[in-house]
N, C-alpha and C positions, 0 to 999 in steps of 0.2 A: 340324465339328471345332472351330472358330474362332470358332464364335455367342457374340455375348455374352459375350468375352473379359474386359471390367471388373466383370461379375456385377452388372451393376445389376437392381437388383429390384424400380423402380419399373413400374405396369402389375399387372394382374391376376395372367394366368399368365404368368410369367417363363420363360424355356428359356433355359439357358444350352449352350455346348458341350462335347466332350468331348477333348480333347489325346490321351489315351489310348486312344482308340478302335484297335480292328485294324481289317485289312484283314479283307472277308468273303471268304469261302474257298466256292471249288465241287467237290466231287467226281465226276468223271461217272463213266458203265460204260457200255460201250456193243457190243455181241454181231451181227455180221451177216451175212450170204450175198449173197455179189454172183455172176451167174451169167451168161455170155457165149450170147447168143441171136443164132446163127448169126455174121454176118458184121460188120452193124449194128448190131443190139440189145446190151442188157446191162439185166439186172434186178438189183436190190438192195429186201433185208429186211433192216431192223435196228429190236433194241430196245435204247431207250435208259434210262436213271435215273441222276438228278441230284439231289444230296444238298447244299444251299446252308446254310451256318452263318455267323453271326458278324451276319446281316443288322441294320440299324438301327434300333432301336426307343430308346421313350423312359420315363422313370424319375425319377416324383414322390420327393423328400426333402424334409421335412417338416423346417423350423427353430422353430417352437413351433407349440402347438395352432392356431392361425387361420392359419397362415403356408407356404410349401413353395416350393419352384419345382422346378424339369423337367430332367434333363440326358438327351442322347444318351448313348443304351449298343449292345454288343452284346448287340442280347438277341431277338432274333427268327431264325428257320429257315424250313426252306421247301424242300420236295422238286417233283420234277417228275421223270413217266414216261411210257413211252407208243413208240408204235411208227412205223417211217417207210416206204412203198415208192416204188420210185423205178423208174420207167421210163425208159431212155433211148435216144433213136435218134441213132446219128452222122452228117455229113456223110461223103461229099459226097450226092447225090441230091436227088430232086426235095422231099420231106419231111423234116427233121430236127427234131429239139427234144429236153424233157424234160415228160414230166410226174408228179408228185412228189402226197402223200396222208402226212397226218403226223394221226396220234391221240393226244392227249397230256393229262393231267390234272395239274393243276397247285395246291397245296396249302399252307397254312402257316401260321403264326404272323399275318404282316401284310403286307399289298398296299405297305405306303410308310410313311417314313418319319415321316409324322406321321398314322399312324391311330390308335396307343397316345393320343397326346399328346389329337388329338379327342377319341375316348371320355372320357377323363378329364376335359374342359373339360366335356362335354356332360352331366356327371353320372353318365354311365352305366359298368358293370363293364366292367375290360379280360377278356376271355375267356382261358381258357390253355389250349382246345382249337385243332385243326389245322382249317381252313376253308378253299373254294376260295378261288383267290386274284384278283386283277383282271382277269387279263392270263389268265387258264383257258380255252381257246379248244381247245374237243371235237377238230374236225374245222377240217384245213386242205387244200384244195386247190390248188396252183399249177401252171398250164401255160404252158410257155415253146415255142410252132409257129411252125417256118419253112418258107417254099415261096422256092423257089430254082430260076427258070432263067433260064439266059443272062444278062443283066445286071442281070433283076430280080431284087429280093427283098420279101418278106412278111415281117412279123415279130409275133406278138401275144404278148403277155402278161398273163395272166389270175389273178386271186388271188380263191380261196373263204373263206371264214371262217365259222364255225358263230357266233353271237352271244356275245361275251365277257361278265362276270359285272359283275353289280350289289347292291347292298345292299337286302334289302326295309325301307321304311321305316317308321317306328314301331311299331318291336319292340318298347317297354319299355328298361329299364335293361340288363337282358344279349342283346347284339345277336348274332346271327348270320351272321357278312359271307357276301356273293355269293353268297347263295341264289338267288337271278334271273339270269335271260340276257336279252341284247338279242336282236334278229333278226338274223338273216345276214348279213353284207358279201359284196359282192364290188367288184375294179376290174378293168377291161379298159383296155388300153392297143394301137395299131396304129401300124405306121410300117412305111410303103412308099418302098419308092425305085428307082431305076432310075440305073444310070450310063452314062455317053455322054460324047463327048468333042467338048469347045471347040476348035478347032483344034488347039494342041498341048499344050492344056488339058487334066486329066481331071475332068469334074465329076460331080455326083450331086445328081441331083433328089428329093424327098421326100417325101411327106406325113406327119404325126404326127396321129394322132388319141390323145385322151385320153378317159377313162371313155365308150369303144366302143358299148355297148348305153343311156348315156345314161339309167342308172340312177339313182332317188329314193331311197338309203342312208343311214343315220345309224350315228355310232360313240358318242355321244354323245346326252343331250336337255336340253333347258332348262331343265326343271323337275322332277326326280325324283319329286318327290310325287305333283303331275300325273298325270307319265306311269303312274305302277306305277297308282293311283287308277282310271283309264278302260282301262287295259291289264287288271286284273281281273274289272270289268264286265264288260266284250267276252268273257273267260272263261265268268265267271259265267253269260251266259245263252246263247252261241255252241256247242250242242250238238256239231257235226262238226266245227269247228275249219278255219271256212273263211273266219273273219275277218269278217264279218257278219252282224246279226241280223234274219230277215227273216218277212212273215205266215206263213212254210208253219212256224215254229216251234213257231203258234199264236198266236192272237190276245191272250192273257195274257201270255203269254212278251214277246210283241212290245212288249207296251204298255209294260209293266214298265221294258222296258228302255229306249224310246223317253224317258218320261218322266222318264231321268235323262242324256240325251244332246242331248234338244232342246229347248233352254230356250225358243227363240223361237219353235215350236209351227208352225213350217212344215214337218213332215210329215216333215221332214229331219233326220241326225247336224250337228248345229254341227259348223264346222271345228274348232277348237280340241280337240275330241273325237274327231272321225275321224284324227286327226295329234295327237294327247295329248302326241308326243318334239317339237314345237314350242313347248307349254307354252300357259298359257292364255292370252297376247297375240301367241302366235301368230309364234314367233321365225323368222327364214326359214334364218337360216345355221347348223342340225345337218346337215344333209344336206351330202353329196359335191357338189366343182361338177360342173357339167352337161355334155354331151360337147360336145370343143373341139379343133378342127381346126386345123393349124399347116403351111405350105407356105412351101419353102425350098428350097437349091440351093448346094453346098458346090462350092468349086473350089480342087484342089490346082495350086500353081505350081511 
């Protein structure tokens, strides 16, 4: 709102702010059946759609033929639909939790505030059709399981994610946004405890465990190019879609494909190619950290 409040216009592309901007505005609807299953349970269906206006985009004005700078407007939208079920079981007993399943398609104008502004640095046409958007993520699963007796308790928390959306790279001049998916996430979280008492103490002992199944996940890769580059390949000649290329393809197929994967001719995918979302020097931090165990022991006075 406040960018470049003096309008100086030295620098290439200049963006200044906009004073005037509104607030973006969300409209939701939302339709659903919540249904009571005996004593414990309760089931809920809902569909949901979300109607978003006013979002922030950006707006070349041109001060003579060679000349223009950038200002923030409202000028981008963006819907999002999609359905939710939710199972729930109550305490008390030996099981309780939730677990929860969200379908949702997510659509618009522009993923952020400065995608208008890029396009336009990069030479290429702003689009004025509806495209997925960043953050477009199919399928979501979350399970919240607890086991509960006597003074113990379990607790996990678990989160699925279908692969959220990317840009294929060198489209040309009029781009297509987030025609690509990454692969799946998921995180697992545990924390166990147990309480007992310190003489007239009550304390609670713990474990936390963090990313549980100690899973190699990225949300993120180093090098976009890269990655879509050797991510096609693998397509390309990977018939069943089982993630590698191997002699029962055929010995053509195989070779083809060897010879753009092993540059150093030892019979093997180079790393850099077998891991493409590392980039090609091989970056170590796209991935999730590694599983990590926390013990501890809380005492109330």
């Amino acid at each position: 709102m406040y960018r470049n409040i003096n309008w100086d216009f030295s620098g290439a592309f200049p963006i200044v702010g906009n004073p005037n901007i509104l607030p973006e505005t969300t409209t939701s609807y939302e339709l659903g059946l919540r249904r009571q299953l005996g004593l414990s349970y309760r089931l809920e269906v809902k569909g949901f759609y979300k109607d978003i206006q006013g979002l922030i985009d950006t707006r070349q004005t041109w001060i003579q033929a060679n000349q223009y700078y950038t200002m923030h407007i409202n000028g981008d939208y963006g819907n999002v639909r999609g359905f939710e079920l939710i199972l729930l079981r109550r305490p008390p007993g030996l099981f309780f939790g939730e677990l929860n399943y969200t379908y949702s398609v997510a659509k618009g104008k522009s993923s952020s505030v400065g995608q208008g502004y890029i396009t336009e640095w990069s030479g290429n046409i702003v689009p004025t059709f509806e495209s997925y958007l960043e953050w477009d993520q199919r399928h979501t699963f979350n399970a919240n399981v607890n086991l509960s007796y006597k003074n113990f308790l379990a607790t996990m928390a678990a989160n699925f994610g279908s692969g959220t959306r990317y840009t294929r790279p060198e489209q040309g001049r009029i781009v297509v946004e987030n025609t690509e998916t990454y692969p799946w996430y998921m995180t697992s979280n545990m924390r166990v405890s147990y309480k007992l008492k310190l003489g007239k103490y009550n304390a609670n002992l713990f474990l936390y465990i963090t990313n549980l199944f100690d899973l190699q996940r990225f949300r993120q890769v180093n090098d976009l190019n890269w990655y879509h580059q050797y991510q096609q390949l693998l397509s390309q000649f990977d018939s069943n879609g089982d993630g590698e290329v191997t002699n029962s393809y055929g010995q053509e197929n195989f070779f083809a494909y060897m010879s753009n994967v092993d540059l150093d001719h030892d019979g093997k995918v180079d790393d850099n190619k077998l891991y493409p979302e590392r980039g090609p020097y091989m970056h170590p931090a796209v991935y999730q950290e590694g599983r990590r165990f926390r013990i501890g022991i809380t005492i109330g006075f």
